[in-house]
C-alpha positions, 0 to 999 in steps of 0.5 A: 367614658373611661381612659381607655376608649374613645369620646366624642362630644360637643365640648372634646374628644378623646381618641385611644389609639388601640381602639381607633387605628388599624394596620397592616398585620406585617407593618408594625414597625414602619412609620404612621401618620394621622392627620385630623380634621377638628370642628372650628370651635376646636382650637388644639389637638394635644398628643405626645405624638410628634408633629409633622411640619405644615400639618395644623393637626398631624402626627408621626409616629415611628411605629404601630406600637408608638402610634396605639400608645399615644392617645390624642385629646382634641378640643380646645383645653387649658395648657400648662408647660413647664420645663425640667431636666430640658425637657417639656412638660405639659398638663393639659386640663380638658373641663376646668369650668372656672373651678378646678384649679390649674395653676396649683395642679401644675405647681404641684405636679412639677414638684413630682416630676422633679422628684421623681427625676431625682428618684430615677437619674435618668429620665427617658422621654423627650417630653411629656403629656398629661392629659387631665379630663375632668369630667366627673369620671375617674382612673388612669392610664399610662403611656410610654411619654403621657398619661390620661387621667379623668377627675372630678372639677371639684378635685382641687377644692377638698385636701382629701380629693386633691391629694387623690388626684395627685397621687393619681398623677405621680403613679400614671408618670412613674409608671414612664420607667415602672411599667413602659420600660421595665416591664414583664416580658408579656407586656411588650413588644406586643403581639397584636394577634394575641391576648398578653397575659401575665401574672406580674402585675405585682412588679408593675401597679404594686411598686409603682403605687408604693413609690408613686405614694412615697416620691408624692411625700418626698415632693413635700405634697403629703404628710406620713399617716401615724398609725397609733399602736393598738 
């Protein structure tokens, strides 16, 4: 299991859309639909794709690039939505088993979306998903309107392991302007035929950990560490 694949089980599924969809090598620019058939126990199928009318679980995406950077968790998770800027936001918690807290989680991650809307002037999606798995597996991936995350149930439960989590959760959303839109040119528009190789990850995980640490301390999430002099 890991966010960038796909898995399939009793309880979930996560689909992955580079590993999942074909098309044609000519076509990437052209709309795509997906339309899933879900097991009746499953009640949702979440996604930042838009949906199409009088489809229970269909999507459109505009294009082959929005379609494989839009991953799609189908089950039947806890939904938390909150509204800023206009905008909805949704944390969408896949496992919490009675255990981790999701309330709190949500509280909190509105506060590093306010801030770092705040941060940036500009926010450039329509809206946003955060698609927590938590399923005792770990790391994270953005996307241009969501992000996976997979965590532990227990992550809510220790100030150490929470903190984790969140400052998992305001890396993957400030990689929405840091990553997906300001980007080394290698890593977008992407030639699908080819393996993109780019020697500018400094610029994309190094500034967006350094800023997703300090806008997590600026949402009056965490303390500054007081290094003593040696």
């Amino acid at each position: 299991m890991s966010v960038r694949t796909n898995w399939i089980e009793s309880e979930f599924a996560l689909i992955n859309g580079a590993p999942t969809f074909l098309t044609l090598a000519d076509s990437h620019d052209r709309p795509h639909e997906v339309t899933l058939r879900l097991p009746p126990a499953w009640a949702r199928s979440m996604t930042a794709l838009p949906p199409i009318a009088g489809e229970a679980h269909g999507f459109r995406a505009t294009s082959y690039d929005m379609l494989v950077d839009s991953p799609i968790l189908l089950g039947s998770p806890a939904v938390y939505d909150f509204e800023l800027d206009g905008r909805l936001h949704r944390l969408i918690n896949e496992g919490e088993a009675g255990v981790f807290d999701g309330a709190r989680a949500v509280r909190d991650f509105e506060s590093i979306a306010r801030e770092q809307h705040r941060f940036w002037g500009t926010v450039p999606y329509s809206s946003y998903v955060c698609l927590n798995l938590i399923a005792e597996s770990g790391g994270g991936l953005e996307h241009c309107d969501s992000a996976v995350l997979m965590t532990s149930r227990w992550a809510t439960r220790t100030r150490k392991a929470y903190l984790g989590w969140l400052e998992l959760a305001s890396h993957e959303l400030f990689h929405v302007w840091n990553g997906k839109r300001l980007r080394p040119v290698a890593l977008g528009p992407f030639d699908y035929e080819r393996e993109a190789h780019t020697r500018s990850l400094w610029v994309v995980e190094g500034i967006t950990d350094y800023y997703g640490d300090l806008l997590l301390h600026r949402a009056g999430l965490s303390t500054r560490l007081i290094r003593s002099p040696r």
